[in-house]
C-alpha positions in Angstrom: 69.8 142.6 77.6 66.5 141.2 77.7 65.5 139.6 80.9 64.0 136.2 81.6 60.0 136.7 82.9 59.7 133.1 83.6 61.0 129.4 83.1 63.1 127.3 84.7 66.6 128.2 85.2 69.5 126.6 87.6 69.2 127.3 91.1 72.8 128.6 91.3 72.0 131.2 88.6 69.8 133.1 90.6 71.4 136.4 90.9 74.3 136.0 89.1 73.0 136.0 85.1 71.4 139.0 84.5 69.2 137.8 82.4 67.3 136.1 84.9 64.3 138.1 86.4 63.7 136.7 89.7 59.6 137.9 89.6 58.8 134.5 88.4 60.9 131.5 87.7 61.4 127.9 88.7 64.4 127.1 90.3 66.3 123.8 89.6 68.6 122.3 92.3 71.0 120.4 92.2 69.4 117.5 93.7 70.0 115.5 96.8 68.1 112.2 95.9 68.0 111.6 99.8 66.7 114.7 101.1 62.8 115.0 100.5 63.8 118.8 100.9 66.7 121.0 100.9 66.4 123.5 103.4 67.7 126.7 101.6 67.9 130.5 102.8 67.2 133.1 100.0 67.5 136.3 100.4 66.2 139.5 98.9 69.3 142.7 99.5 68.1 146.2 98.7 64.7 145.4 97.7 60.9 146.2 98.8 59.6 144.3 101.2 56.2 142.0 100.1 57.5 138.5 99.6 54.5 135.9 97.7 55.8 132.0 97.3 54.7 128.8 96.2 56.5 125.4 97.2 55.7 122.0 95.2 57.0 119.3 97.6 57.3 116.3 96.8 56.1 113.5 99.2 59.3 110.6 99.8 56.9 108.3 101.5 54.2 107.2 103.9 56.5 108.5 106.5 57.8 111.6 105.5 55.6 114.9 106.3 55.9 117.0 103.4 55.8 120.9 104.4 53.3 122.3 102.2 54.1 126.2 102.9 56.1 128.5 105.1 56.2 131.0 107.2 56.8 134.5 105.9 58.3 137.9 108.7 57.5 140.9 106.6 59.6 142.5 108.8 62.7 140.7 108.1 64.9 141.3 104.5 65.2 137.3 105.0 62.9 134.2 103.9 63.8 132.3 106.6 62.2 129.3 106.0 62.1 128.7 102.2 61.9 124.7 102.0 63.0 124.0 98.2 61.3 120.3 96.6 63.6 118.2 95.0 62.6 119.4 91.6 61.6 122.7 91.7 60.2 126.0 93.7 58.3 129.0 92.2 59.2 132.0 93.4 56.6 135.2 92.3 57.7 138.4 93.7 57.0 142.4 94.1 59.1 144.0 90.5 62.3 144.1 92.2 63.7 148.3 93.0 67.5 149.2 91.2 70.0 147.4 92.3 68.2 144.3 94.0 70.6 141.3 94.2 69.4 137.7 95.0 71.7 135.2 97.4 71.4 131.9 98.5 72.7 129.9 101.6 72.3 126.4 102.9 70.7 125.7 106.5 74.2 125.5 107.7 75.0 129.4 107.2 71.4 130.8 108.2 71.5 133.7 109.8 68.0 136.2 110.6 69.0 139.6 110.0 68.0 142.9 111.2 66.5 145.5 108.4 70.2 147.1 108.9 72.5 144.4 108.8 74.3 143.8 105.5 76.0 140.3 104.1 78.3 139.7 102.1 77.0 135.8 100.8 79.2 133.4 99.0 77.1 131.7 96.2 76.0 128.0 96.9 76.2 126.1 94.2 75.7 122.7 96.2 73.4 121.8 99.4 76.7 120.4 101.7 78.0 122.5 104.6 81.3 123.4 103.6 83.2 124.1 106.9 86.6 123.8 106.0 88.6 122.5 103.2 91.4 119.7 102.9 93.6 119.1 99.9 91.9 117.0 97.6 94.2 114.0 97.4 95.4 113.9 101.2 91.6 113.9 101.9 92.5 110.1 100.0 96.2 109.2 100.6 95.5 109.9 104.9 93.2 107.2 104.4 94.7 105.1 102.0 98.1 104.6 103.2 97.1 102.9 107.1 99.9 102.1 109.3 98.6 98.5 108.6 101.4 98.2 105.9 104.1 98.6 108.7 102.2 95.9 111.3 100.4 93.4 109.0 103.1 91.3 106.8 103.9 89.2 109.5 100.0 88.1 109.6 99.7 88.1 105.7 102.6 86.1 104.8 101.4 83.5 107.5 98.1 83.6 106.1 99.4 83.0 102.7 102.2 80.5 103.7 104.5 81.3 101.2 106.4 84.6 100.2 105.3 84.0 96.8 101.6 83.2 97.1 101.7 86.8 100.0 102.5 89.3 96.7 100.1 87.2 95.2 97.4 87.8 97.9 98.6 91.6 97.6 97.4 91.9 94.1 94.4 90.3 94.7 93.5 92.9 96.8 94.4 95.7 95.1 92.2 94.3 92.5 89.2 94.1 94.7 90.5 97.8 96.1 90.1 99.2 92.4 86.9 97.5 92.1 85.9 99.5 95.5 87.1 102.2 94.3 84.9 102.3 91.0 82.0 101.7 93.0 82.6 104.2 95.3 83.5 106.9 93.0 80.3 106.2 91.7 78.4 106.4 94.5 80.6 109.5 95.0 79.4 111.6 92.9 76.2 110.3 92.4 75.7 111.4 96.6 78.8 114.1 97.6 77.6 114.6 101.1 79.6 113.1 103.9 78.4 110.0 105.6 79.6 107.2 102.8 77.9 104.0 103.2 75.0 105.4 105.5 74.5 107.6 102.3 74.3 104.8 100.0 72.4 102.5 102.0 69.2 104.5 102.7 69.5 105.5 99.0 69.4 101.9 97.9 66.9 100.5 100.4 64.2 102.5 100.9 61.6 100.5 102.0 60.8 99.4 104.9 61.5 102.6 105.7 64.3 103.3 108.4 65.2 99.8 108.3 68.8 99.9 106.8 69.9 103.4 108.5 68.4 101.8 111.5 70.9 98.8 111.3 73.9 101.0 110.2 73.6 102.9 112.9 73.8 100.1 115.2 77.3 99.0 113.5 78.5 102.4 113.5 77.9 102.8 117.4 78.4 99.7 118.4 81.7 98.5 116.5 82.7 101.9 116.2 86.3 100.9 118.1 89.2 101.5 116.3 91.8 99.3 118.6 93.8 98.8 115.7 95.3 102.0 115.1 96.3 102.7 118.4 98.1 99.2 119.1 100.2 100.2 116.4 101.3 103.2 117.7 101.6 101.6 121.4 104.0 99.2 119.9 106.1 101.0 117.7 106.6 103.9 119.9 107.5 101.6 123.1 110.0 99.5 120.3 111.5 102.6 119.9 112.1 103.7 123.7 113.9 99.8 124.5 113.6 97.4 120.9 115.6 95.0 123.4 112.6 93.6 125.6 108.9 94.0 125.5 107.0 96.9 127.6 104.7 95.8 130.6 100.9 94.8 129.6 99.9 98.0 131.6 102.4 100.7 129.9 101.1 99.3 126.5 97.6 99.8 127.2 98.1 103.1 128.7 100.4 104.2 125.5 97.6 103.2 123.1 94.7 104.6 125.7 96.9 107.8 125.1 96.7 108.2 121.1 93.6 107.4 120.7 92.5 110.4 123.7 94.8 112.6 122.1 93.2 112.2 118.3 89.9 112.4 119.9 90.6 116.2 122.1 92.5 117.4 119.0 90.1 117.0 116.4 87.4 117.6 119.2 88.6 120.6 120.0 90.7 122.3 117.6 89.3 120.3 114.1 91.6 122.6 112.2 94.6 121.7 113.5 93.9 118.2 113.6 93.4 118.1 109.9 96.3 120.0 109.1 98.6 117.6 111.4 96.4 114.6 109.9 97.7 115.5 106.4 100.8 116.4 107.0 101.4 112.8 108.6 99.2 111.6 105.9 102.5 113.1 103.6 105.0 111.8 105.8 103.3 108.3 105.5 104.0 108.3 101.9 107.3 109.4 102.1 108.0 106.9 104.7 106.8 104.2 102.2 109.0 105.5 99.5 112.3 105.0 101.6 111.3 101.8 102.3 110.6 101.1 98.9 113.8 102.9 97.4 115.9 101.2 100.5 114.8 97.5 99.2 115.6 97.9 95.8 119.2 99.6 96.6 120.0 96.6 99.0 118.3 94.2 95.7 121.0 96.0 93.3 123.6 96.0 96.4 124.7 99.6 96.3 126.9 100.7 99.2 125.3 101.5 102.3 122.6 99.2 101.2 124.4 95.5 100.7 124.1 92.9 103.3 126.4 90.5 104.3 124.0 87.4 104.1 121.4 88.5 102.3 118.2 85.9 102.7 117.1 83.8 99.6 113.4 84.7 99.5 113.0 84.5 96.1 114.9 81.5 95.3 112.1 79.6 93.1 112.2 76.2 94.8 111.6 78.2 98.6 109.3 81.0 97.3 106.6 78.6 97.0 106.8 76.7 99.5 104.1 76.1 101.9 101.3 78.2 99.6 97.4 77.6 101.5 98.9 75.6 104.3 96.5 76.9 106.7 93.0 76.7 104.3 90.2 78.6 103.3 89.7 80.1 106.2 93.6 81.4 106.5 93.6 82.6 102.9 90.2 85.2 104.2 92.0 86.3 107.3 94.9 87.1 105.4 92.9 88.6 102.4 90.8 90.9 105.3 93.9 92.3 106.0 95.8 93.3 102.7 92.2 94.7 101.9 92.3 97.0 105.6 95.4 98.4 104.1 93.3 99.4 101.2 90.6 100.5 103.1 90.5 104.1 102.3 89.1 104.0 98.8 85.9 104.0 100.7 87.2 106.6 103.9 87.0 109.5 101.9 83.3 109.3 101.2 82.6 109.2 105.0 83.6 113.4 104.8 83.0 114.4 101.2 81.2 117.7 102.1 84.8 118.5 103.5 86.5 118.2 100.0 86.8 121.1 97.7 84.7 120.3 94.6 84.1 116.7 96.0 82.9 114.8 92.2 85.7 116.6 90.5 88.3 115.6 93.7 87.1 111.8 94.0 86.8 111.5 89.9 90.7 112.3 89.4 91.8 111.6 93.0 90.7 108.6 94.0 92.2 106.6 91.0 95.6 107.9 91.6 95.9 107.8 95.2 94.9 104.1 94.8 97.1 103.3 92.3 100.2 104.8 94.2 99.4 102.8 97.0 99.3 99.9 95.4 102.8 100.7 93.7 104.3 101.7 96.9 102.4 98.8 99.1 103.6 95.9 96.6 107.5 97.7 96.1 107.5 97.8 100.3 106.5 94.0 100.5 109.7 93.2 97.9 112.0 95.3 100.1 110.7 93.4 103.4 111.7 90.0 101.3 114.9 91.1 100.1 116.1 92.2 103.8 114.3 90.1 106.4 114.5 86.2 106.6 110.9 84.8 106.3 111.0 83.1 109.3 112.2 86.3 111.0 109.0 87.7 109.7 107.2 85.3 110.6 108.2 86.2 114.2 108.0 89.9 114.5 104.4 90.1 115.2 103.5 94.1 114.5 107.2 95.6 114.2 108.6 94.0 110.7 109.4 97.4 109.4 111.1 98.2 112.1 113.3 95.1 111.6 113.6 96.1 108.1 115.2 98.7 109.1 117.4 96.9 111.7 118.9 94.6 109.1 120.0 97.5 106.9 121.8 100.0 108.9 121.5 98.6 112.9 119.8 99.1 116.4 119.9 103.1 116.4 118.1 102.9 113.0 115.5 100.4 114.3 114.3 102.7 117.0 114.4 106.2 115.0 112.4 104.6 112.4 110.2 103.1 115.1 109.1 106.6 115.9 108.4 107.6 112.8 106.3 105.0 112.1 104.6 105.5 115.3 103.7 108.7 114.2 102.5 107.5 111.0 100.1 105.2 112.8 98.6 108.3 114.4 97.9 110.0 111.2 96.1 107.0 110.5 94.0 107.2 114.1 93.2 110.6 113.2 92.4 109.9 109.9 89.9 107.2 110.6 88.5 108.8 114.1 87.5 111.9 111.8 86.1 110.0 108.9 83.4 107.8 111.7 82.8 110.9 113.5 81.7 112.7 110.4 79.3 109.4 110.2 78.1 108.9 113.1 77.1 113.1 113.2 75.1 112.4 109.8 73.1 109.6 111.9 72.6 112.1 114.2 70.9 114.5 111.8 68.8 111.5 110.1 66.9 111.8 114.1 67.1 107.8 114.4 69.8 107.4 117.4 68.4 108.9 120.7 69.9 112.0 121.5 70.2 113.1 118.1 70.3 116.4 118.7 73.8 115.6 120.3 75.2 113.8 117.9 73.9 116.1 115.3 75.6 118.8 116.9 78.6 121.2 116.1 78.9 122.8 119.6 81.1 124.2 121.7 84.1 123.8 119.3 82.4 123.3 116.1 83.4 120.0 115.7 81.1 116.5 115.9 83.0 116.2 119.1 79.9 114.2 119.8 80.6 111.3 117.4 84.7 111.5 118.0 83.5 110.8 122.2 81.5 107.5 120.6 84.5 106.1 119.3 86.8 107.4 121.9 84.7 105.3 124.4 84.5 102.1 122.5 88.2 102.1 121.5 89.2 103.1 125.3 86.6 99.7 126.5 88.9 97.6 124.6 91.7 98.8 124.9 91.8 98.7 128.7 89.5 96.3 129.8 89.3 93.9 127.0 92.0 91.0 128.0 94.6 90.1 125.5 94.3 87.1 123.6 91.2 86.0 121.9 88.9 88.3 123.3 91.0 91.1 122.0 91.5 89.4 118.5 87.2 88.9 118.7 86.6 92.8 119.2 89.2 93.3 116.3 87.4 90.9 114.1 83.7 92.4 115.1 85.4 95.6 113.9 86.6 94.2 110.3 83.9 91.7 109.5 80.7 94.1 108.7 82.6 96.1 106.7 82.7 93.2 103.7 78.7 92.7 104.5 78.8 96.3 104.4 80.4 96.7 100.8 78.5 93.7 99.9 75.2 95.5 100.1 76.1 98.4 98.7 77.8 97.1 95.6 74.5 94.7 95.2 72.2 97.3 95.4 74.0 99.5 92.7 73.8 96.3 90.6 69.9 96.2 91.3 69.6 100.1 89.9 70.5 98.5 86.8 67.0 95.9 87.4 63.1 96.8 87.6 63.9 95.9 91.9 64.9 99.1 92.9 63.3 102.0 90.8 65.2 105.2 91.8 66.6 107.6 89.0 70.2 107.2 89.2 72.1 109.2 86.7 76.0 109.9 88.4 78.6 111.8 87.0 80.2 108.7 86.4 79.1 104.9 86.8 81.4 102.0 87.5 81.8 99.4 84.6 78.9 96.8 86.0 81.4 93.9 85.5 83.9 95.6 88.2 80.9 96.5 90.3 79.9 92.1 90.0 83.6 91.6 90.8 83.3 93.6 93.8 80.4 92.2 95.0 81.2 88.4 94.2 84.2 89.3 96.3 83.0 90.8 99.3 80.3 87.8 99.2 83.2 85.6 99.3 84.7 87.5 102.2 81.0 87.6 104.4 80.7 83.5 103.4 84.5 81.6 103.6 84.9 82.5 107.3 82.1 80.1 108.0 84.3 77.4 106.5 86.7 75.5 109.5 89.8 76.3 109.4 93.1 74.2 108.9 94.3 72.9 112.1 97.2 75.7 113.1 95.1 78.5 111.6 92.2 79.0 114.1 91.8 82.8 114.8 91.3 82.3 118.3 92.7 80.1 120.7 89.7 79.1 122.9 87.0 80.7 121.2 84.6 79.1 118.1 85.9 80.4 114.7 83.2 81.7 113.5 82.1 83.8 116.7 82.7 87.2 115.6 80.2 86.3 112.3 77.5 85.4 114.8 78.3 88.6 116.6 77.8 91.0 113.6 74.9 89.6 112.3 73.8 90.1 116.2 74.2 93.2 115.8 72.1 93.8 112.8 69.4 91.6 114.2 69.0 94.2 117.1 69.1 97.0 114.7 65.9 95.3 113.1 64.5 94.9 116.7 65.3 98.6 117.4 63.6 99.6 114.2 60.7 97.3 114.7 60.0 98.8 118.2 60.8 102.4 117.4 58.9 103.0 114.0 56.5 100.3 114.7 55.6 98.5 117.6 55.5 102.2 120.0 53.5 103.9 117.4 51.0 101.2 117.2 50.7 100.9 121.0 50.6 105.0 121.3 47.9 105.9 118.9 50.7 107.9 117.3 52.5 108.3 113.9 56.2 109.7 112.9 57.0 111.9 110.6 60.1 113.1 109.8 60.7 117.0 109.9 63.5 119.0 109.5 65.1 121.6 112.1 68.1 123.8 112.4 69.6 123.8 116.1 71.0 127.0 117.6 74.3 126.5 116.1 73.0 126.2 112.8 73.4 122.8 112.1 70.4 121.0 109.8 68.9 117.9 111.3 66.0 115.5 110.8 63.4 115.3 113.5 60.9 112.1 113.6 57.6 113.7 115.6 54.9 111.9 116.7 51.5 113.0 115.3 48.9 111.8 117.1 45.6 110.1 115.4 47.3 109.6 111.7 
């Protein structure tokens, strides 16, 4: 077969066509359009030594440093530090001996060899550090199926004030989840790396540079609490010990202190294991939402073992109605913010994409289903809650209305077995979340603009980002034990759920401006997102960010004491000090200190890839 001298062939074909001569081609990436360069091992097995390269780097801005060369160890059989453009690298070589094979690896796997040493190299075919696998659609359905189903209806169907206008408010967001979901396929596999929206927002806003990782990372530190997940499980799993009178303040916050420690050590320390026991609970979640759902329609059709004695007339026409937007605007977003947190992980799964197997084929065909089944299940679950539970008796149960559900239909002993399991369902959905933000908050380590980065960046010691997992494990414990109940509890909630619509609202915006002469980067995805759904999603997550400035209804406040619109003025706090930060770090010091950053890029000792801003003086 005739071999290839030169031209341009894939990157991942390099060694494995033989008719491909390695002496001089130009190798095409697959390219990360954030990465100015992809740091990339390639090595020569079995061949003479006498390496000669060329790089073409392309410079990303006035404050990126572009590496114009390496260096070369003639002693070594390994290029160590081969930094690849985002187009293209030349590589002109001695005429390879017999038997010379060509291998790649990613920063993550570098490893210097000895003359002796030999390696057996899987191909890379993308630039994402692969360190384990999950099933492609529990890496979805953990995060898509929350325990919010089980502890929310109570706050929906008040919100709504009517059982009618509740499954309305369900639908309406499921639509705005499938929107999400479009969007964020798109964004998907237009960017599969881990780190979601901090991906997608310092693709989108480039300029001023820094600014809008800069003020992601202040959300993702500072309202990194999940408080949520954990009160859940506090209250389910003390319901289920004595459903007859409610646990001491000090044993619930010590219950809830508990799950979230015990997510944080397990995935900290053992991250195997805790993704194996977050799927499988991510399984059992489902199936606990099909029994509920196949339990309401048997007691609907009154089979035996199913039938109740005085069934409640929920969906009697003249009562299903009544009281629809009692409580306002205001009510109708509060109730809206939560149906779409049950929804919330069309989005999750892009936080840990470079954990999926094949992640654009696994979000393409994944993310659709798992969404739809939810939806299914979710709206099914809210029928069986109406055919079984007075509304008025659901208006009452607070967090526990599946386990009244349950109650109604087959007694007291039922109620608390199921109360465990749901408690354990809530977990899956701690863990779930805890390893999505960690994953996060590890890739705002590596971008170098946190202090400390090398410590959130890192794996070490159990090759975990046990760094980012202790971030949120602090937050959540802070509230959790030393946050008072009532409205400043319900603030620190809200301050968690709030950014996440100006979030979505940003990046579904800027995908609409790729479409405009604004924003001028190539974007060509896999797939894109019909632009009407993408204007839907954004319309609606600007209705989101804007209605809670409205007053609400009298009845409806979200706090007791507290303004209404307190936790808005807190998150857009918090982005105003990520532009101080910004300002002071990339502008204000360099100006005083004669200096200039520029971002390079290092591997730390445990092999992990990370972006270091260094001050060069006099530029």
């Amino acid at each position: 077969m005739e071999r290839q001298t030169a031209g341009t062939v894939p990157f991942s074909q390099l060694g494995s066509d033989p008719s491909v001569d390695p002496r001089r081609v130009t190798l095409e990436q697959e390219t990360d359009p954030l990465l100015p360069h992809t740091q990339t091992i390639i090595r020569r097995v079995a061949a003479s030594r006498g390496y000669g390269t060329h790089t073409h780097p392309q410079d990303s801005g006035i404050d990126e440093l572009a590496s114009e060369g390496f260096q070369i160890d003639s002693d070594s059989e390994l290029i160590s530090s081969i930094t690849l453009a985002p187009r293209c690298v030349d590589i002109d070589v001695d005429p390879p001996s017999e038997g010379t094979r060509w291998e790649a690896r990613t920063w993550s796997d570098q490893h210097v060899a000895s003359d002796t040493e030999s390696h057996d190299w899987e191909w890379v075919r993308q630039f994402h550090v692969h360190s384990f696998l999950v099933n492609d659609l529990h890496a979805l359905s953990a995060d898509s199926s929350p325990s919010s189903i089980f502890a929310t209806p109570s706050v929906i169907l008040r919100s709504s004030g009517s059982i009618g206008f509740s499954l309305v408010m369900w639908l309406l967001g499921a639509s705005v989840a499938a929107c999400g979901t479009a969007v964020f396929i798109e964004l998907g596999t237009g960017i599969p790396k881990s780190g979601g929206d901090k991906n997608y927002l310092e693709f989108l806003y480039q300029r001023p540079r820094l600014l809008s990782i800069c003020i992601y990372a202040t959300y993702a530190v500072i309202g990194a609490s999940q408080a949520a997940g954990p009160t859940v499980f506090s209250e389910y799993i003390l319901h289920a010990i004595n459903p007859a009178a409610p646990p001491p303040a000090y044993l619930f916050r010590f219950v809830a202190f508990g799950c979230i420690t015990f997510a944080m050590l397990l995935h900290g320390t053992r991250l195997q294991w805790g993704i194996r026991l977050q799927n499988a609970l991510g399984l059992f979640k489902i199936v606990v939402l099909l029994g509920m759902a196949l339990g309401g329609l048997a007691s609907l059709a009154g089979l035996p073992g199913f039938r109740l004695e005085n069934p409640p007339q929920n969906f009697r026409w003249g009562t299903m109605w009544h009281g629809t937007l009692n409580g306002g605007a205001n009510a109708f977003v509060l109730g809206l913010y939560n149906v779409i947190w049950c929804f919330d992980g069309y989005s999750n799964a892009n936080y840990a994409l470079s954990e999926v197997r094949d992640p654009v084929r696994t979000i393409k065909r994944a993310a659709p289903l798992a969404v739809f089944a939810i939806t299914s299940l979710y709206m099914l679950v809210n029928v069986a809650y109406y055919v079984v539970v007075d509304k008025e008796e659901i208006l009452g149960s607070g967090r526990i209305a599946a386990a009244l559900f349950f109650g109604k239909l087959w007694g007291l002993g039922t109620e608390r077995f199921v109360s465990l399991i749901i408690a354990f369902s809530a977990l899956g959905s701690v863990m779930a979340i805890l390893f999505g933000h960690g994953r996060v908050i590890q890739e705002l380590g590596k971008e170098g603009v946190v202090p400390f980065s090398g410590f959130f960046s890192s794996d070490k010691p159990f090759n975990a980002p046990l760094a980012g997992f202790l971030t949120q494990w602090s937050t959540t414990s802070i509230v959790l034990l030393l946050v008072p109940p009532g409205d400043a509890y319900l603030f620190f909630l809200n301050l968690s759920y709030y950014p996440l619509s100006m979030i979505n609202m940003f990046v579904s915006g800027g995908l609409l401006l790729l479409d405009t002469s604004v924003l001028k980067q190539e974007w060509d995805p896999p797939f894109k997102a019909w632009r009407p759904v993408v204007t839907l999603f954004f319309v609606s997550n600007v209705f989101l960010v804007l209605v809670p400035l409205v007053p609400p209804a009298n009845g409806f406040e979200p706090y007791e004491s507290l303004p209404y619109w307190l936790h808005v003025a807190a998150a857009l706090s918090v982005a105003l000090l990520g532009v101080v930060y910004w300002y002071v770090f990339t502008r204000w010091l360099p100006a005083r200190g004669g200096y200039r950053l520029v971002r390079e890029r290092v591997v730390d000792e445990d092999g992990i890839a990370r972006e270091v801003l260094s001050k060069v003086e006099g530029l």
